[in-house]
C-alpha positions as CSV (number, residue, x, y, z in Angstrom):
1,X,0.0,0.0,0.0
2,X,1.2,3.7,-0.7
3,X,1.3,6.0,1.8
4,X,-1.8,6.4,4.1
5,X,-4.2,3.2,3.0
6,X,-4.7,4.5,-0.7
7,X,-2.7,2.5,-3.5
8,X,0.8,2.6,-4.3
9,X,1.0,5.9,-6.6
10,X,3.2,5.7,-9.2
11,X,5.2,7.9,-11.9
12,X,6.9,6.7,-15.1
13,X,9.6,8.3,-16.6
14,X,10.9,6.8,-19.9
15,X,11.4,8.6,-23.2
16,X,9.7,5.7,-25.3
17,X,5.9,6.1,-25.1
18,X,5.6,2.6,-26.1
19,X,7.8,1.7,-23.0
20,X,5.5,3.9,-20.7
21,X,2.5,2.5,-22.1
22,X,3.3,-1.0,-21.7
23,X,4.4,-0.3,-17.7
24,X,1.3,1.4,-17.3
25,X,-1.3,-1.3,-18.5
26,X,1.1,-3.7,-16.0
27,X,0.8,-1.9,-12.9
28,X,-2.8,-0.1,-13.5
29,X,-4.0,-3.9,-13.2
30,X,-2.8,-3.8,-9.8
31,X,-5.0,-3.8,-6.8
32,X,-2.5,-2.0,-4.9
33,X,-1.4,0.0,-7.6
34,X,-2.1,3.3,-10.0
35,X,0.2,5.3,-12.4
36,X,-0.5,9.1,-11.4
37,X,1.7,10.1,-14.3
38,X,4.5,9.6,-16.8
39,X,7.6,11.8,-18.0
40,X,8.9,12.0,-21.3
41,X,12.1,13.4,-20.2
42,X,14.1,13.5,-16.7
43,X,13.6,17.4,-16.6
44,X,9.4,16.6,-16.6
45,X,9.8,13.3,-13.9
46,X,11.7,15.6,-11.1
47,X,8.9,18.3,-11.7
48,X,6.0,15.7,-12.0
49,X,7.5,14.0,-9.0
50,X,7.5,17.3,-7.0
51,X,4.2,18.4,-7.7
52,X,2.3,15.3,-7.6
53,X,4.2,13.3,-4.6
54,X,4.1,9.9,-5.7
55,X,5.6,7.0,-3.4
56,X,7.4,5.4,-6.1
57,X,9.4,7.0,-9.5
58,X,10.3,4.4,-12.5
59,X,13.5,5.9,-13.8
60,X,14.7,5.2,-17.4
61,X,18.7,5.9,-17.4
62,X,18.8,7.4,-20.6
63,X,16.1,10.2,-21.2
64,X,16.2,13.4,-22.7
65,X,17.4,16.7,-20.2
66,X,18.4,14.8,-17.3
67,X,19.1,11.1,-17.6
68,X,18.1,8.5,-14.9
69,X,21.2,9.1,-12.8
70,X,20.5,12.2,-12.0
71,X,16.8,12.0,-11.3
72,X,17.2,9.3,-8.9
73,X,19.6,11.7,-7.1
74,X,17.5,14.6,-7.1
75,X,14.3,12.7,-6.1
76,X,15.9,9.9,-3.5
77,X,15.1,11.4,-0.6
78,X,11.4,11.8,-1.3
79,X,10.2,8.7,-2.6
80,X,11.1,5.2,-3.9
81,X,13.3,5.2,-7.0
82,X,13.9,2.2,-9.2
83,X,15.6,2.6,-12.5
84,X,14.3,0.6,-15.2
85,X,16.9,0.4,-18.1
86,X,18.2,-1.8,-21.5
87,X,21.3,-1.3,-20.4
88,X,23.6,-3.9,-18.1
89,X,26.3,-1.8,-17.6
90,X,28.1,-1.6,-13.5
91,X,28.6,1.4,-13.6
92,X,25.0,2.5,-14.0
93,X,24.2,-0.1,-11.7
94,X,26.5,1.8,-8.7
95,X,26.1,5.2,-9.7
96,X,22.3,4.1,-9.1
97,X,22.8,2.8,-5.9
98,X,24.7,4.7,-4.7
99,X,22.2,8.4,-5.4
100,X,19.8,6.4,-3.4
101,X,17.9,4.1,-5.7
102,X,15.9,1.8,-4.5
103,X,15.4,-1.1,-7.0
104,X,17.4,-1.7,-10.6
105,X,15.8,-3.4,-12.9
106,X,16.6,-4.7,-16.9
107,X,13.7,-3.9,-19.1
108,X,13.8,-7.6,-20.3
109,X,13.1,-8.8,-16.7
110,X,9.7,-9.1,-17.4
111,X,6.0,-7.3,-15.8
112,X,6.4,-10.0,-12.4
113,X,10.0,-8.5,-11.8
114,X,8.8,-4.8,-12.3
115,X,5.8,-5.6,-9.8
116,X,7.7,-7.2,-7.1
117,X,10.4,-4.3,-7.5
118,X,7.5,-2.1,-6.7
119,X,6.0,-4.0,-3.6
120,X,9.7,-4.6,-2.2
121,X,10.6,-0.8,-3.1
122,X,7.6,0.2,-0.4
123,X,8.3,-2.7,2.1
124,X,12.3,-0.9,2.2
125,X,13.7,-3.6,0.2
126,X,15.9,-3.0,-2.6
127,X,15.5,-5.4,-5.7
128,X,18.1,-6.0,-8.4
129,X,17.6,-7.9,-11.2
130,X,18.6,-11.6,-10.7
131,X,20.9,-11.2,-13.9
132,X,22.9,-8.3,-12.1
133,X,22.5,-9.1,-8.2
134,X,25.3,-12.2,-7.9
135,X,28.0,-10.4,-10.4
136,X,27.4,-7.0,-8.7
137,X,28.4,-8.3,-4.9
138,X,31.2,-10.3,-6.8
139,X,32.6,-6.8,-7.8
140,X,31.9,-5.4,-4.9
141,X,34.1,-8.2,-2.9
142,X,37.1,-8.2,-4.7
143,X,39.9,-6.3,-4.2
144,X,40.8,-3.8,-7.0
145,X,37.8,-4.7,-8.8
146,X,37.5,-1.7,-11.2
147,X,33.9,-1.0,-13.3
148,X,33.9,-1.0,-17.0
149,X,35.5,2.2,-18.3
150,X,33.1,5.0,-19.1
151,X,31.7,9.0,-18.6
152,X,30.9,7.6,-14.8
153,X,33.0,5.0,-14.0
154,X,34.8,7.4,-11.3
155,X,31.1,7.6,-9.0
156,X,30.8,3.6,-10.3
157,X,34.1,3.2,-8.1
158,X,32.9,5.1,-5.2
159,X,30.0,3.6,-5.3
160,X,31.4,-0.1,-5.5
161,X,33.4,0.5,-2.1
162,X,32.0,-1.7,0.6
163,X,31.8,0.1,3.7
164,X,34.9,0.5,5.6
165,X,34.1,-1.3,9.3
166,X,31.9,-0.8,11.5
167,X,31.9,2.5,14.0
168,X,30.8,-0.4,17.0
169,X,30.2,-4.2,16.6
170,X,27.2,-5.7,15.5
171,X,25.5,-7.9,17.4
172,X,25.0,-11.4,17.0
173,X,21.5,-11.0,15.8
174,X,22.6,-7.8,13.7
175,X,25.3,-10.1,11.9
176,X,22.6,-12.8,11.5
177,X,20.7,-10.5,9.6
178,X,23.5,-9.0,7.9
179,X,23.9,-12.2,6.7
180,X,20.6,-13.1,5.5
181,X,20.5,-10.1,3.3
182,X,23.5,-10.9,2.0
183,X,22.0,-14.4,0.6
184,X,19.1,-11.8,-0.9
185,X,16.4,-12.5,1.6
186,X,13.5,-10.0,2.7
187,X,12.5,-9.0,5.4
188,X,9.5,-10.4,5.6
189,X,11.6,-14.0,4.5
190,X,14.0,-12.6,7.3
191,X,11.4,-12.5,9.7
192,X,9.6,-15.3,9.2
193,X,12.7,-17.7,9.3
194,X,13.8,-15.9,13.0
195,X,10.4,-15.6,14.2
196,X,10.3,-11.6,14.2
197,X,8.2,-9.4,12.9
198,X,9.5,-7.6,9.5
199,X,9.6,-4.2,11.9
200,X,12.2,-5.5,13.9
201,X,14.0,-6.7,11.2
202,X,14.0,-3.1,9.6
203,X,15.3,-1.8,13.3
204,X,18.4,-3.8,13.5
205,X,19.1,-3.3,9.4
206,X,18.6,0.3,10.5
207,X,21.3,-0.3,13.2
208,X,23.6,-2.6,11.3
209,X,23.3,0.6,8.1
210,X,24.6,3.1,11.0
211,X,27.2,1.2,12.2
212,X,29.2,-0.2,9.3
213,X,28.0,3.3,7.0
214,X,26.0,1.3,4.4
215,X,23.6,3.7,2.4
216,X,21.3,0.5,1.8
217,X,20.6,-2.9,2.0
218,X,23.3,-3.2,-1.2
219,X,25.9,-2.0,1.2
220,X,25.1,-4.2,3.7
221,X,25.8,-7.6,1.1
222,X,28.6,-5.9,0.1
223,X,30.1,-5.4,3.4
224,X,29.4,-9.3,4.5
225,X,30.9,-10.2,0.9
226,X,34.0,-8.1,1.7
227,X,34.5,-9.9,5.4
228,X,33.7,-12.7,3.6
229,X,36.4,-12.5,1.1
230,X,38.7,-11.4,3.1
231,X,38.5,-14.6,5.6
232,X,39.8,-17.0,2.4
């Protein structure tokens, strides 16, 4: 549900009205969902997104005025942004990440992907697409592991960096959970296989983020991948 008890509202930005119209006639079908608008250009979503307030903003990287990138940074800190893109390229994929974003998707994933991004977008979750997730926390765990070269591959290394320790020591149920999101569970999954409720689980991610400096759930696999890989 969106915020309040009214459905998810959602904005579209893609440059490719075909694109938009397909998403739409996905998530209008939704119980809990309703596209409140769509942007031709990244210009148009942050102004859309401003004016209208939606919970969630689908992000095409590559749009006329200002691409994907920059929306998500711009518009992070007032709702849910997933970028939704052709292209499979890291540094995207960090830059992404690390402006906020909370979901990146491949436009080939397919309508159940771009739902579930939606639903896991609102529930805090972050979801990557299956044929990114694994190689992306790879990267992220080995040492010197550079992006491919490009306009943004200096943010793409920034944004790579697993975070550097942690300010105070997590505890064991912290860790536990650390862990779990690491493998690429929920927190509802989380929850139910500890016998907490997903609010808890949120609480000691919350506290786990603040002590090792991890923007997002992302940075929390990362860090567990790093430790990880640094135990062989």
């Amino acid at each position: 549900m969106g915020s309040g008890t009214g459905p998810v509202r959602i904005l579209i930005a893609d440059d490719q009205a075909d694109v938009r119209s397909a998403f739409r006639m996905i998530l209008d079908v939704q119980p809990d969902m309703v596209v409140v608008a769509e942007a031709a250009d990244g210009a148009a979503a942050v102004q859309e997104a401003r004016r209208l307030r939606p919970d969630v903003v689908l992000a095409d990287i590559r749009m006329p005025k200002l691409d994907g990138l920059e929306v998500t940074r711009q518009l992070a800190d007032q709702c849910k942004v997933i970028v939704v893109t052709t292209f499979d390229l890291d540094e995207y994929v960090h830059t992404a990440l690390r402006h906020g974003a909370a979901g990146f998707l491949l436009k080939r994933s397919g309508p159940v992907l771009l739902i579930e991004a939606v639903r896991a977008a609102m529930a805090g979750d972050a979801l990557i697409s299956p044929q990114i997730t694994v190689r992306l926390l790879r990267h992220m765990a080995l040492p010197g592991a550079e992006p491919k070269p490009g306009p943004g591959a200096k943010a793409a290394v920034a944004a790579a960096q697993p975070a550097a320790g942690p300010t105070e020591e997590l505890t064991t149920r912290e860790r536990e959970i650390a862990e779990l999101v690491a493998d690429g569970a929920t927190n509802a999954e989380i929850g139910a296989g500890l016998f907490i409720s997903p609010g808890t689980v949120k609480n000691h991610l919350a506290n786990v983020q603040r002590k090792i400096g991890a923007r997002n759930r992302v940075g929390i696999a990362a860090w567990i991948w790093e430790q990880a890989a640094a135990r062989r």
